[in-house]
KOLZA-891643 format. One line per 5 residues: number of its first residue (from 1); for each residue y, x, z of N, C-alpha, C, O. Coordinates in Angstrom, 1 decimal. Atoms other than C-alpha are relative to their C-alpha. Layout:
NUM> Y X Z Y X Z Y X Z Y X Z  ...
END
This chain:
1> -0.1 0.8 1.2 -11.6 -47.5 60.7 0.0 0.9 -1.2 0.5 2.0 -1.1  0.5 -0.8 0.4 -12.8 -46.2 57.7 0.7 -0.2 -1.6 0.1 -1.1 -2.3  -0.7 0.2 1.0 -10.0 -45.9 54.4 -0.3 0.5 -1.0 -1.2 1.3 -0.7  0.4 -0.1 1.2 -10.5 -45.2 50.7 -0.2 1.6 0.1 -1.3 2.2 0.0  0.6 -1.7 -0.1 -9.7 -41.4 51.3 -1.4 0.5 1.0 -2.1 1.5 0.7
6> 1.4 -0.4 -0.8 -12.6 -41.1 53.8 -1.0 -0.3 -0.8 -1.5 -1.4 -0.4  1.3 0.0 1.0 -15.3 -40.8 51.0 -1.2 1.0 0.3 -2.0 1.4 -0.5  0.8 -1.1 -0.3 -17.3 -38.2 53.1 -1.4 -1.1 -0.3 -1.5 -2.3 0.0  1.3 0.8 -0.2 -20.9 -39.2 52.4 -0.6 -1.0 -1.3 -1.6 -1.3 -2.0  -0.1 1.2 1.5 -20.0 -41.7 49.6 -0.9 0.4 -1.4 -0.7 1.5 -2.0
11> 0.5 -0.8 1.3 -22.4 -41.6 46.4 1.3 -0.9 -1.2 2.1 -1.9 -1.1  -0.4 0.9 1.4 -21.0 -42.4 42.6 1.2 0.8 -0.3 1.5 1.0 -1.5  -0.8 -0.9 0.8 -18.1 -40.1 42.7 0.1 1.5 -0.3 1.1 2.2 -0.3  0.5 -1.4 0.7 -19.6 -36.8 41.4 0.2 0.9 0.3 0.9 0.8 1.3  -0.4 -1.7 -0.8 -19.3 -33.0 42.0 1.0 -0.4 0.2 1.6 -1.2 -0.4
16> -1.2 -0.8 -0.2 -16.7 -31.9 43.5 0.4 1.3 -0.6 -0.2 2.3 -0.4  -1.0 -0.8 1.0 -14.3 -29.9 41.2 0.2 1.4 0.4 1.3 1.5 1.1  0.0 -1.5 -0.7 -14.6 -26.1 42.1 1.0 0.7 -0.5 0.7 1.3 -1.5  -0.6 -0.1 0.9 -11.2 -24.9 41.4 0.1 1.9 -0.5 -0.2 2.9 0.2  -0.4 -1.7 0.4 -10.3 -21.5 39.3 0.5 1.2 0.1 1.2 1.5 -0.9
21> -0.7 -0.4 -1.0 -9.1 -18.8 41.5 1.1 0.6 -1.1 1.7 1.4 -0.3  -0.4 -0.4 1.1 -7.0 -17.6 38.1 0.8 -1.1 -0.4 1.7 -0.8 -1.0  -0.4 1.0 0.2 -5.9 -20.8 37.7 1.4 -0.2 0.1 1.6 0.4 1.1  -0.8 0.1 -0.8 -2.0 -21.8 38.0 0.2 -0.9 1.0 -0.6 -1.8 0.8  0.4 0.5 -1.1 -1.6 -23.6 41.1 0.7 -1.6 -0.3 0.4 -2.6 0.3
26> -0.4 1.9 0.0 0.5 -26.8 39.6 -0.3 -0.1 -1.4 0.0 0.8 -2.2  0.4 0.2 1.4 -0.8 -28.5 36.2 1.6 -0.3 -0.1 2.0 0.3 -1.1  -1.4 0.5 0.6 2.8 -29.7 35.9 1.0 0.6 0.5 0.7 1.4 1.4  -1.5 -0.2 -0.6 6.9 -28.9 36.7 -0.2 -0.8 1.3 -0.3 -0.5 2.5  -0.2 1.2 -1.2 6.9 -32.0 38.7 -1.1 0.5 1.2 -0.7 0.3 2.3
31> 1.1 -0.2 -1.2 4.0 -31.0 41.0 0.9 1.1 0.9 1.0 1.0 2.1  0.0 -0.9 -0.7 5.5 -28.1 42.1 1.5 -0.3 0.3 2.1 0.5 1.0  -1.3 0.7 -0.8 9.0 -30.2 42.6 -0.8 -1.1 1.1 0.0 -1.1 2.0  0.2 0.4 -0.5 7.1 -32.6 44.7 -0.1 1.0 1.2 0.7 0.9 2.2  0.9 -1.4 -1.0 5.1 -29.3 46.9 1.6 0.3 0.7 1.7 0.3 1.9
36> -1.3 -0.6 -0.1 9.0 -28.1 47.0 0.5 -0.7 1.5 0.7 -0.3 2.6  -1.1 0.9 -1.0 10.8 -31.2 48.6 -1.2 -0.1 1.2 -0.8 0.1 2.4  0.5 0.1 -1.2 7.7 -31.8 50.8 0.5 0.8 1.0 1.0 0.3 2.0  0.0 -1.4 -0.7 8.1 -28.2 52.2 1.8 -0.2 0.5 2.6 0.1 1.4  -1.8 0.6 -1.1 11.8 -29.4 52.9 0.3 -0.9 0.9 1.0 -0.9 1.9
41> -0.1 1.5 -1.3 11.4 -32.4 54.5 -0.8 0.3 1.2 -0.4 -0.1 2.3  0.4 -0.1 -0.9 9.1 -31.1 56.6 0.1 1.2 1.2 -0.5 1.3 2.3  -0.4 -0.7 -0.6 11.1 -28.1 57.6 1.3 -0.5 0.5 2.0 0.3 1.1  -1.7 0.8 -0.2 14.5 -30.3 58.1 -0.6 -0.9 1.2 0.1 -1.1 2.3  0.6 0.6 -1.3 12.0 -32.5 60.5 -0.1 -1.7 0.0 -0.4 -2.5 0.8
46> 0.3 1.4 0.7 12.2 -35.8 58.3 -1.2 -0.6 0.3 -1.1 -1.8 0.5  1.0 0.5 -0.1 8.8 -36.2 58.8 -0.8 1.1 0.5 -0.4 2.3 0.6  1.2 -0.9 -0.3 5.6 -34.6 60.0 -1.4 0.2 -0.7 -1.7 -0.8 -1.4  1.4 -0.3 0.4 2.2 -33.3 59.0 -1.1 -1.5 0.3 -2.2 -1.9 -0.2  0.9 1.5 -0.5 0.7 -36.8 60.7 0.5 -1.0 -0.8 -0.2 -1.9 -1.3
51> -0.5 1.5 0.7 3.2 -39.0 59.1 -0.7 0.2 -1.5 -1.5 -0.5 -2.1  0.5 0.4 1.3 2.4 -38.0 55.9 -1.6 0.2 -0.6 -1.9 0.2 -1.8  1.7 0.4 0.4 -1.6 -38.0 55.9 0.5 -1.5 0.6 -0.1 -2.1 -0.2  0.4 1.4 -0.5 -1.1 -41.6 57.6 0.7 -0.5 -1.6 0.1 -1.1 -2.5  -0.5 0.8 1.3 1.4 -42.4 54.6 -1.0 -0.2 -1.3 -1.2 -1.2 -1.9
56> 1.1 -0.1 1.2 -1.4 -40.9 52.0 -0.9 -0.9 0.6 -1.2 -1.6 -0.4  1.1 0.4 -0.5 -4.0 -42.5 53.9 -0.1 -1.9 -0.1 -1.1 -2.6 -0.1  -0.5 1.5 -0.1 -2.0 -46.4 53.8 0.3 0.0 -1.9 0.9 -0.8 -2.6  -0.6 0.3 1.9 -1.6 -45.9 49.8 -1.2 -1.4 -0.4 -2.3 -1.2 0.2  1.0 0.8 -0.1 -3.6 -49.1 48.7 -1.2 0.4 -1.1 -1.1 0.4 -2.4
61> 1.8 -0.3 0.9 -7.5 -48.3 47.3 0.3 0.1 -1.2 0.2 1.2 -1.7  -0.5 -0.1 1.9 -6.4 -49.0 43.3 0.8 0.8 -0.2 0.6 1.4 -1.2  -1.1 -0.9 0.2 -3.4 -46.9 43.7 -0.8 1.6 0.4 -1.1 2.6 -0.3  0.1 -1.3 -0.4 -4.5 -44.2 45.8 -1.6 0.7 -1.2 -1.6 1.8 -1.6  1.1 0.1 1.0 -8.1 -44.3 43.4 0.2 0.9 -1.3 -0.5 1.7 -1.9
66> -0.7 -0.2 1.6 -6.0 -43.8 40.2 1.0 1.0 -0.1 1.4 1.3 -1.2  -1.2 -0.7 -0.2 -3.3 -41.2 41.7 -0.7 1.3 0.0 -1.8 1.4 0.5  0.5 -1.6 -0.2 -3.8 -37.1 41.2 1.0 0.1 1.2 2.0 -0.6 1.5  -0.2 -1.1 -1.5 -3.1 -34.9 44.5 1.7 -0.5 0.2 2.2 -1.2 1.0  -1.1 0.5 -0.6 0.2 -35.1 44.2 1.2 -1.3 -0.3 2.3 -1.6 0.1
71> -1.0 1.3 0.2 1.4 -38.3 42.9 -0.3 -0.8 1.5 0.5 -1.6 1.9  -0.1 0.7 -1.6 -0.2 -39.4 46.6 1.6 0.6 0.7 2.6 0.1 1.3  -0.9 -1.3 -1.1 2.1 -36.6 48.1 1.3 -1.1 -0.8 1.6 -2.1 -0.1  -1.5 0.6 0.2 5.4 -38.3 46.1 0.2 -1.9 0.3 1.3 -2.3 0.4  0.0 0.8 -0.7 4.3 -42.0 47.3 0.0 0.1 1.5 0.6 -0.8 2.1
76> -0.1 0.1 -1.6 3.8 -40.8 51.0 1.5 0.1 -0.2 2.3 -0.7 0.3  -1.3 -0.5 -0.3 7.0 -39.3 50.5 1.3 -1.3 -0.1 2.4 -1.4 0.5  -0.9 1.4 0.6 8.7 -42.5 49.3 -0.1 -0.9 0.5 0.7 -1.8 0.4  0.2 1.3 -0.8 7.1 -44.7 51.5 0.6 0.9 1.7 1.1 0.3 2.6  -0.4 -0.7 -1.4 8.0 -42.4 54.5 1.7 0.1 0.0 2.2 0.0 1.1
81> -1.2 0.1 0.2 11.7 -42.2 53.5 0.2 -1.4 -0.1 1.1 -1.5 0.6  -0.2 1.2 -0.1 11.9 -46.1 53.1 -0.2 -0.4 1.1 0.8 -0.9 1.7  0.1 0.2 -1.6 10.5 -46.7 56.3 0.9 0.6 1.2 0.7 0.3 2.3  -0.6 -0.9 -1.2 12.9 -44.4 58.3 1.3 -0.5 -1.0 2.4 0.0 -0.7  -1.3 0.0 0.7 15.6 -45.6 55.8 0.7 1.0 -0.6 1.9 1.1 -0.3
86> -0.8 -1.0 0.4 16.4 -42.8 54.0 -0.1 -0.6 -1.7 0.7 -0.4 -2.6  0.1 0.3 1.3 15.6 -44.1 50.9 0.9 -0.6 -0.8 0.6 -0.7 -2.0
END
């Protein structure tokens, strides 16, 4: 079954973005608080490397379309904590 992130092949959405090896690695604070908590939850055992590509992968088409890198990453995370009830 074949979801919005699976764009291999797909025309219309343009180069791909070659990033700056100089560059810093989060445009924002928040990015690199999202990167943080992931890196906790997934060392405490809250979740796994599967759940949360399945979570990014279930974000719906308009959302996930419209979302940078890590605003997927803080919806998986929020939908994977609601679902297990931690939320």
């Amino acid at each position: 079954m074949s979801r919005v992130h699976d764009m291999g092949g797909q025309s219309g959405f343009g180069p791909v973005p070659v990033g700056d090896d100089d560059a810093e690695p989060f445009h924002a604070d928040w990015e690199a608080r999202v990167y943080a908590l992931t890196r906790a939850l997934l060392r405490r055992g809250v979740f796994n490397l599967d759940e949360m590509r399945d979570a990014i992968e279930r974000i719906p088409p308009r959302e996930y379309l419209s979302a940078s890198y890590y605003e997927r990453w803080l919806a998986a995370i929020e939908t994977i904590l609601g679902e297990k009830g931690l939320a």
